[in-house]
ZAFIDREN-684607 format. One record per residue (C-alpha): residue number from 1; x, y, z. Coordinates in steps of 0.25 Angstrom, whole numbers, plus 5000, padded with zeros to 4 digits. Example, Ala and Ser with C-alpha at 12.3 -4.5 7.8 and 13.67 -1.06 7.14 Angstrom:
2
<rec num="1" c1="5049" c2="4982" c3="5031"/>
<rec num="2" c1="5055" c2="4996" c3="5029"/>
***
This chain:
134
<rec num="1" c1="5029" c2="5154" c3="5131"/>
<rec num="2" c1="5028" c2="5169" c3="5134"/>
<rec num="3" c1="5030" c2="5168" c3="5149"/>
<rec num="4" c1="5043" c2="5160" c3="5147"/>
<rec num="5" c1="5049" c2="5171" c3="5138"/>
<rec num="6" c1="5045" c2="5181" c3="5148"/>
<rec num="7" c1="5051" c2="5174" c3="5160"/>
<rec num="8" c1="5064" c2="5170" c3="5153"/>
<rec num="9" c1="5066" c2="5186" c3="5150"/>
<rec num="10" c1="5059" c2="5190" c3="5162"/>
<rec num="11" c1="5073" c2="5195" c3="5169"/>
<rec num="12" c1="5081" c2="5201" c3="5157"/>
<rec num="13" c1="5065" c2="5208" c3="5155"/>
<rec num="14" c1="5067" c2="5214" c3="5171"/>
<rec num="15" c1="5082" c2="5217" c3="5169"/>
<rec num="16" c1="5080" c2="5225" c3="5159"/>
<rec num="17" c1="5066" c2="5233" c3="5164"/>
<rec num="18" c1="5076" c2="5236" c3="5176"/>
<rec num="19" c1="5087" c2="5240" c3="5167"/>
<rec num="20" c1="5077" c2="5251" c3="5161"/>
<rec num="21" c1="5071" c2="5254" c3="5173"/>
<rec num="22" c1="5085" c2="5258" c3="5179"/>
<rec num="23" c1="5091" c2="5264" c3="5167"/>
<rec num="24" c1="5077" c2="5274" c3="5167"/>
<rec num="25" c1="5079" c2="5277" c3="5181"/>
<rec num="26" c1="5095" c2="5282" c3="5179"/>
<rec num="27" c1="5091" c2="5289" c3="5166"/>
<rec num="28" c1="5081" c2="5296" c3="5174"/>
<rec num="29" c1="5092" c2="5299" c3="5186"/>
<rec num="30" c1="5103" c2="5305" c3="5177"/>
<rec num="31" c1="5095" c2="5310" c3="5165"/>
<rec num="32" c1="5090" c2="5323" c3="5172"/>
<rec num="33" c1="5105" c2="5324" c3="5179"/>
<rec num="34" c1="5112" c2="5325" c3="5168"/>
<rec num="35" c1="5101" c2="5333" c3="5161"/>
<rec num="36" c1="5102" c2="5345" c3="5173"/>
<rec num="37" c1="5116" c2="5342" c3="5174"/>
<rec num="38" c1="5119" c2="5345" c3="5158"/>
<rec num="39" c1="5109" c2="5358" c3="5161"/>
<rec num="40" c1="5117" c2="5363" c3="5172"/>
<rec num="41" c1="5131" c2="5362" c3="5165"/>
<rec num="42" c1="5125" c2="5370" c3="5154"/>
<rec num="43" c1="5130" c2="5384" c3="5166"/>
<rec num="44" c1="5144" c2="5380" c3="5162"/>
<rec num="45" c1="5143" c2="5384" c3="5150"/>
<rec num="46" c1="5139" c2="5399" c3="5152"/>
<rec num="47" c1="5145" c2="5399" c3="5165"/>
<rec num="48" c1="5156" c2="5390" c3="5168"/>
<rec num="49" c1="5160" c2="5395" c3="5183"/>
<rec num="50" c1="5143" c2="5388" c3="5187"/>
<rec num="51" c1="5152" c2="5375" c3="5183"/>
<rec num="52" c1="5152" c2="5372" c3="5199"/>
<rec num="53" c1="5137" c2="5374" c3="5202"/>
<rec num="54" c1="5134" c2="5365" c3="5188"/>
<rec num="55" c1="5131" c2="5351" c3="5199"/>
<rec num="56" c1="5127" c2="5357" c3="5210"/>
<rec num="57" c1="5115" c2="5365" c3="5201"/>
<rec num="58" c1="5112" c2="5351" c3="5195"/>
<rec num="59" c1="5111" c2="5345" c3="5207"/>
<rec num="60" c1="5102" c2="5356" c3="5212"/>
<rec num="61" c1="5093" c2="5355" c3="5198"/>
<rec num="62" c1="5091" c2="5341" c3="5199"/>
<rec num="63" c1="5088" c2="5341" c3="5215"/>
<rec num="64" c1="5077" c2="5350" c3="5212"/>
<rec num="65" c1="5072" c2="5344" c3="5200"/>
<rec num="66" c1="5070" c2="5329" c3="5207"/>
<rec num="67" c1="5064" c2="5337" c3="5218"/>
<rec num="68" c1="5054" c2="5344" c3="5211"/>
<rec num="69" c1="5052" c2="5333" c3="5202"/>
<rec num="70" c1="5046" c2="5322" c3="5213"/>
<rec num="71" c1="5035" c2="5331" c3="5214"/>
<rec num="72" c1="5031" c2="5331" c3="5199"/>
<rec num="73" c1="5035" c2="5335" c3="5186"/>
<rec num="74" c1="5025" c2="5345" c3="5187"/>
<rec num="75" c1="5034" c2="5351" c3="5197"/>
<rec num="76" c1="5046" c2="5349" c3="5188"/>
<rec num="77" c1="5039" c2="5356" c3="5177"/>
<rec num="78" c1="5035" c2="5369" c3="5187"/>
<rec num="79" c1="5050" c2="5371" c3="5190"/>
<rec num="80" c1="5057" c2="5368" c3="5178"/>
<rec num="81" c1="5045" c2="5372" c3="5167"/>
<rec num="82" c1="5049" c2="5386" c3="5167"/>
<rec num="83" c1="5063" c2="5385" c3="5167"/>
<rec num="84" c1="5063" c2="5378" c3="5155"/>
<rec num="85" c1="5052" c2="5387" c3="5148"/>
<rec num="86" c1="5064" c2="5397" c3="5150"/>
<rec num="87" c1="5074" c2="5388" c3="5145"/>
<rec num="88" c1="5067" c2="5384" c3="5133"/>
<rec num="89" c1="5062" c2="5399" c3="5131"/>
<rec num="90" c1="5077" c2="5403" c3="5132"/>
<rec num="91" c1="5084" c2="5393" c3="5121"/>
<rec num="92" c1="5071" c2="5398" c3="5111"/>
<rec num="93" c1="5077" c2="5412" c3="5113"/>
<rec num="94" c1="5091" c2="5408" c3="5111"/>
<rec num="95" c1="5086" c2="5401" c3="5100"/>
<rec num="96" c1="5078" c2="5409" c3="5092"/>
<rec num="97" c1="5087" c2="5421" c3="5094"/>
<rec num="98" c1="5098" c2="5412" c3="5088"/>
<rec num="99" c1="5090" c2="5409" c3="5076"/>
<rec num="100" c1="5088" c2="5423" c3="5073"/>
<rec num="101" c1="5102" c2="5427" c3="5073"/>
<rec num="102" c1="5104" c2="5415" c3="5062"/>
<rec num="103" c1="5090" c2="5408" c3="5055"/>
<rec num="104" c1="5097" c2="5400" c3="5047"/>
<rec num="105" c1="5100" c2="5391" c3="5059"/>
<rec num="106" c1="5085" c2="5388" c3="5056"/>
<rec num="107" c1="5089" c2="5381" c3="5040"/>
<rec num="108" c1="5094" c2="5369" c3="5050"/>
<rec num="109" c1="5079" c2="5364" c3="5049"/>
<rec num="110" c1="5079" c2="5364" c3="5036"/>
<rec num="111" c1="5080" c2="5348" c3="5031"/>
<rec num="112" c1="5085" c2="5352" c3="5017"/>
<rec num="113" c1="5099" c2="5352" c3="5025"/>
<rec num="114" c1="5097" c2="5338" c3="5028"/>
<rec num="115" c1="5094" c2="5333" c3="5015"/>
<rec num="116" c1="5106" c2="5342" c3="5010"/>
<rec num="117" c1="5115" c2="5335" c3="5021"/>
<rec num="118" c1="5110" c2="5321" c3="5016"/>
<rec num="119" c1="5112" c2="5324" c3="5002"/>
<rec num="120" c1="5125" c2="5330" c3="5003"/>
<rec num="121" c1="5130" c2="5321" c3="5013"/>
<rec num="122" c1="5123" c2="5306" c3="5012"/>
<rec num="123" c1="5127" c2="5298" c3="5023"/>
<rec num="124" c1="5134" c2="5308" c3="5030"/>
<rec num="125" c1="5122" c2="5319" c3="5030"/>
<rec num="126" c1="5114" c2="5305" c3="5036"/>
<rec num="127" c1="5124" c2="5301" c3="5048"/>
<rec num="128" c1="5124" c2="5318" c3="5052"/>
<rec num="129" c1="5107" c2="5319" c3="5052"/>
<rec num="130" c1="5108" c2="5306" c3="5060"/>
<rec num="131" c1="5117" c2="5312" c3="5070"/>
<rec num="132" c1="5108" c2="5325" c3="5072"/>
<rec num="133" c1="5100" c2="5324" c3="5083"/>
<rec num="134" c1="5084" c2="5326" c3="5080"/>
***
């Protein structure tokens, strides 16, 4: 009884195990594209005459990181470990130096807002706490 539910499913079963297969390969093709890509269009903002070299330093990141990368993520880790140690060191300055022009910004972690919101509010406090982000 088994075998015969088995091999009456059996292509729907491999369509869609290729289907996966192929939409894991794409997601892992254009994943770190746009990822580099959103990065490198960050220099337009601060400086909007590198708009020109924003895809050819993309395409330059991205050669680099596959070709570091087929030797091992060790390798990946080496180059870009410490680039973004600096990165991340960099945004805990900005942020604490914001935080200690205005503290209060920390009273957003406070959950008695919340509750206030949801009492206040109802419904309307619960569809805008669905809507942020965890």
């Amino acid at each position: 009884m088994r075998r015969t539910w088995l091999r009456k499913f059996q292509f729907g079963i491999l369509l869609l195990g290729i289907t996966a297969a192929a939409l894991f390969y794409s997601d892992s093709l254009i994943t770190p594209a746009i990822s580099v890509l959103s990065a490198v269009e960050g220099l337009e903002v601060g400086q909007p005459h590198l708009s020109t070299y924003v895809v050819p330093l993309t395409v330059a990141i991205l050669i680099a990181l596959f070709a570091v990368q087929s030797r091992g993520t060790g390798h990946v880790a080496a180059y870009f470990g410490p680039v973004m140690t600096l990165w991340f060191v960099s945004l805990a300055i900005a942020g604490i130096t914001n935080i200690a022009d205005d503290p209060g910004v920390l009273n957003a972690f406070n959950p008695l807002y919340a509750a206030r919101l949801l009492a206040n509010h109802g419904y309307i406090g619960l569809f805008t706490m669905g809507a942020i982000a965890p």
